[in-house]
SEFI-697146 format. One record per residue (C-alpha): x, y, z; residue in one letter. Coordinates in steps of 0.25 Angstrom, whole numbers, plus 5000, padded with zeros to 4 digits. Layout:
XYZA ...
***
This chain:
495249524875X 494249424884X 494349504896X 493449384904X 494849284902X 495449384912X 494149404921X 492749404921X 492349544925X 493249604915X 492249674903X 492149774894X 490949894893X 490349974885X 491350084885X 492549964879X 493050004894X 493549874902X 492649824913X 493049744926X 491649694933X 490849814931X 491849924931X 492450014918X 493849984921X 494050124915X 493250194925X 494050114934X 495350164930X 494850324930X 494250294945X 495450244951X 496750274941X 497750184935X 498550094938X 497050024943X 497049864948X 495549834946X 495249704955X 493849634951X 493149574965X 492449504956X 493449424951X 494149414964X 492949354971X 492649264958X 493849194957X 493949164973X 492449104970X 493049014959X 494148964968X 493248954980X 491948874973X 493048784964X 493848754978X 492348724984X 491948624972X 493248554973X 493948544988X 492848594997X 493548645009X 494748595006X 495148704996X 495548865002X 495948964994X 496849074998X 496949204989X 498449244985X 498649374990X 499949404983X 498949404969X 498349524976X 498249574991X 497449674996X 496649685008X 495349675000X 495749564993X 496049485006X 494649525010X 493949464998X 494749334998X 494349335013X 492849355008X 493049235000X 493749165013X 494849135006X 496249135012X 497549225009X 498749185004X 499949285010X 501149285005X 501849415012X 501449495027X 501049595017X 500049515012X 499449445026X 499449605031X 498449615020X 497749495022X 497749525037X 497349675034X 496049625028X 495649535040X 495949425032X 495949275041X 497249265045X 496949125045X 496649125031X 497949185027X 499149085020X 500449155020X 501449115011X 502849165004X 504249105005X 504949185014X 504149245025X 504649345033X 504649315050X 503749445048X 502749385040X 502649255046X 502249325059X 501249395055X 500649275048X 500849175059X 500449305071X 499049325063X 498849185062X 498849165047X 498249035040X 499448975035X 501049005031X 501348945019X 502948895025X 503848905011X 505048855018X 505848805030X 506448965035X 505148975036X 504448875045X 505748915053X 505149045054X 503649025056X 503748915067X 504449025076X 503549125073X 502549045077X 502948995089X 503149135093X 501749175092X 501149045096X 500549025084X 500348895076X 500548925060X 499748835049X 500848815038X 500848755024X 502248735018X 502648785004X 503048674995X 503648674980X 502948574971X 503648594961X 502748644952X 503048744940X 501748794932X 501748854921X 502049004924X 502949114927X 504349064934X 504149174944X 502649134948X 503048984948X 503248954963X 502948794964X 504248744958X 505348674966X 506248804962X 505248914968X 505548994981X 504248944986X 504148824994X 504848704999X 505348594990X 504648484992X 506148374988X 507248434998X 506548385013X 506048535016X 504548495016X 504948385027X 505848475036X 504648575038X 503548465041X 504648415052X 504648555055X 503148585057X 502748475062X 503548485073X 503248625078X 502048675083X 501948825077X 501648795064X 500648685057X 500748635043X 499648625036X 499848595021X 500548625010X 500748744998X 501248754985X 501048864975X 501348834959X 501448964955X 500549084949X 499749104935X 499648954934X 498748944923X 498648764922X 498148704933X 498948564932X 500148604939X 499348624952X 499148484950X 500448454950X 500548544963X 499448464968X 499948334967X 501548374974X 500848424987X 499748334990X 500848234988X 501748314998X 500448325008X 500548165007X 502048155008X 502048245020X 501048155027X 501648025023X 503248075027X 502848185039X 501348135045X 500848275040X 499448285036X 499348425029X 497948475027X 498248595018X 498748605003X 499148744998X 499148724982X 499448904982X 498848964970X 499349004956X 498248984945X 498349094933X 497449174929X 497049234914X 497949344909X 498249344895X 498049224887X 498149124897X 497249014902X 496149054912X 496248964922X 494648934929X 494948934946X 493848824944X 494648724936X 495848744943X 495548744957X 494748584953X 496048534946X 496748544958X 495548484966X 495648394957X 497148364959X 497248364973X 496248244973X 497148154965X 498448204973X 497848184986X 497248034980X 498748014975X 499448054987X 498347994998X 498248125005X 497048225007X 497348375007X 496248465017X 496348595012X 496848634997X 497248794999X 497448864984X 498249014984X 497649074972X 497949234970X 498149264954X 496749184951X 495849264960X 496349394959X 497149404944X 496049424937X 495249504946X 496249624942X 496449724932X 497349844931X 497249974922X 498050054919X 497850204909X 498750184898X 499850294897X 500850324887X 500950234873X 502050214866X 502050154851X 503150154842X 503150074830X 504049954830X 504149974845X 503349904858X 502050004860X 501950024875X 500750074883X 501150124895X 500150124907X 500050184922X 500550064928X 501349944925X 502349864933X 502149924945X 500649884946X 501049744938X 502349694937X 501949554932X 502149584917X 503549634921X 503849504930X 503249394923X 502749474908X 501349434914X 500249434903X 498849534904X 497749564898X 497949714894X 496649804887X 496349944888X 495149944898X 494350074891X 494550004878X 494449874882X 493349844870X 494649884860X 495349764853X 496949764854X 497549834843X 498949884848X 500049804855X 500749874868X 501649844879X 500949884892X 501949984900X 502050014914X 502650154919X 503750094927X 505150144923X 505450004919X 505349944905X 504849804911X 503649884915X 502749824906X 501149754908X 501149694895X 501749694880X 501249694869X 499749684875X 498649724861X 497649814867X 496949944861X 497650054855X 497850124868X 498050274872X 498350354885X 497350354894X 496750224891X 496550114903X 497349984902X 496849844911X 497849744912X 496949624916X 497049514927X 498149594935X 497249564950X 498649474954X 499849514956X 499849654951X 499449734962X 500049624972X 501449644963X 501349794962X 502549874966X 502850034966X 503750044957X 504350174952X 503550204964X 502250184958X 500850194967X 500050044966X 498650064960X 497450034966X 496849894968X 495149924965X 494149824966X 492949834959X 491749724962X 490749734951X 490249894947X 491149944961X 492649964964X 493549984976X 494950014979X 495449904987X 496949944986X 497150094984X 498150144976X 499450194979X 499750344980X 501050424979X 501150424994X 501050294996X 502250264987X 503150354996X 502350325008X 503350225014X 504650305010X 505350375022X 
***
């Protein structure tokens, strides 16, 4: 396996024992137990740098980049995409407390999702957030009375479908003219909220967003994206006398899991530099600020999680199963989507695959699985199992099922490691019951 597809700082020592920057992975999992998410601040801080150096060599200070928290969300994580200045995507009051937690600029914050609660847009509008990302008319409705209630004046960008559909999962597509997100672009709703806007004082629109999707792995259909809302940025000002100054193109770019292209941040963040030049010469329009959301490509690969490999079950004719301490409860992506991993036994990662298995969780559920039919070394109980790039959506998606403690999140940073999430006790599952 070429661990360096998956990232950079994944090796092997001299023991055959799986290293991620300079720690034994094994020695890892024996200090902190299994289930184990492993982040890499490394990573993290080199994949913000590629996005923040290819944003400077292209759109100057036009470009922004805020990190998608709903990839991964922490309080420590808020704090290193604050180091980086970048901004925060939000997409729940969940998420802004922890942005907020961490004394993170409220200003800086962009607060998305498509149905907002009166709850969550007060606390956004009371602490001042950057922008609300409006996804429908209820919505403005909604936000304009609040406020007006606090005397506050909100910076909006509306949500729009352009009718986009990548190449990926139909659950994580979100750009299409059938997708719960946005505002269709062909039934007059785009033009009843300028009218709206533009004459009330509470709120000011500012630009535009639109999101594709997730795990996008070919670059051309930003460009088609691209070319849908800076003409919209042109139509708005040709039909409404609107000058918007802000484009939100959202985020989506894949990463490597198994077998996939590797997209390079670099490449892709110049072919949309690229395109919105030729859009904006088409169109006759200049766009100020270009935002990007990106979640998956800076924190994906930036995480691992092991596991100790439990009972095994082999019977000839018959699916082998390996059955490890964790499963759907820690990553339910294989169960929702049948997401491909990268799977190797981290204290003989210098072994070649011999055996095939199905990757078992310990949920009472048959569905919970992490991989099938995945070639790794003949294991046995007590070995150690690292599923590769698991940094997005796995802690972020984790659940309690069967009333099951979440893991620790630890971070290691070269030969050091910390605990920036602690792990769930048997208390704190009951902690809420009454």
């Amino acid at each position: 396996m070429d661990f360096k597809k998956a990232n950079q700082f994944l090796s092997v020592n001299d023991k055959g024992h799986l290293t991620f920057e300079e720690l034994d992975t094994v020695d890892l999992a024996k200090k902190y137990g299994t289930p184990l998410y492993l982040m890499s601040e490394s990573s993290i801080n080199s994949n913000i740098k590629s996005y923040l150096d290819a944003i400077d060599g292209s759109f100057g200070d036009r470009g922004r980049v805020a990190y998608a928290c709903k990839a991964f969300c922490c309080k420590e994580m808020a704090r290193l995409a604050d180091n980086h200045g970048l901004w925060l995507d939000v997409v729940s009051s969940g998420e802004l407390y922890t942005a907020l937690s961490a004394d993170f600029p409220a200003e800086r914050i962009i607060f998305h999702g498509n149905n907002k609660s009166d709850s969550e847009l007060k606390l956004a509008v009371e602490n001042s957030v950057g922008r609300v990302v409006v996804d429908n008319e209820y919505e403005l409705e909604r936000l304009i009375n609040i406020a007006e209630a606090t005397g506050k004046v909100q910076k909006i960008q509306i949500r729009l479908k352009p009718g986009v559909d990548p190449d990926t999962h139909k659950y994580i597509r979100t750009g299409g003219i059938n997708s719960k997100f946005g505002i269709s672009l062909s039934d007059g709703t785009i033009d009843r909220i300028i009218k709206t806007v533009k004459g009330c004082k509470a709120v000011k629109l500012v630009g535009i967003h639109c999101h594709i999707g997730s795990q996008i792995l070919e670059y051309s259909v930003y460009y088609d994206a691209v070319d849908v809302m800076v003409k919209t940025i042109s139509v708005i000002m040709e039909k409404h006398g609107l000058s918007l100054n802000e484009l939100n193109l959202g985020g989506g770019l894949g990463i490597y899991y198994k077998n996939d292209n590797t997209p390079n941040i670099c490449d892709f963040i110049y072919g949309i530099y690229s395109s919105i030049l030729k859009s904006e010469e088409k169109y006759g329009v200049k766009v100020p600020t270009i935002y990007f959301e990106p979640g998956r490509s800076i924190i994906g690969n930036a995480g691992i999680t092991l596991y100790e490999v439990g009972s095994i079950k082999k019977e000839e004719g018959l699916t082998s199963y390996l059955s490890v301490d964790g499963g759907m409860a820690d990553n339910p992506r294989y169960a929702l989507y049948k997401s491909k991993y990268s799977i190797i036994l981290a204290n003989r990662a210098d072994e070649t695959g011999t055996e095939k298995f199905t990757i078992a969780g310990k949920c009472c559920e048959s569905g919970d699985l992490l991989q099938e039919d995945v070639l790794i070394a003949d294991a046995v109980p007590g070995d150690f199992l690292a599923v590769l790039s698991t940094g997005a959506y796995n802690y972020s998606m984790s659940s309690n099922y069967n009333r099951i403690p979440r893991p620790p999140v630890v971070m290691i940073n070269k030969d050091t490691s910390r605990i920036i999430v602690k792990g769930e006790s048997l208390e704190d599952i009951v902690r809420n019951d009454v």
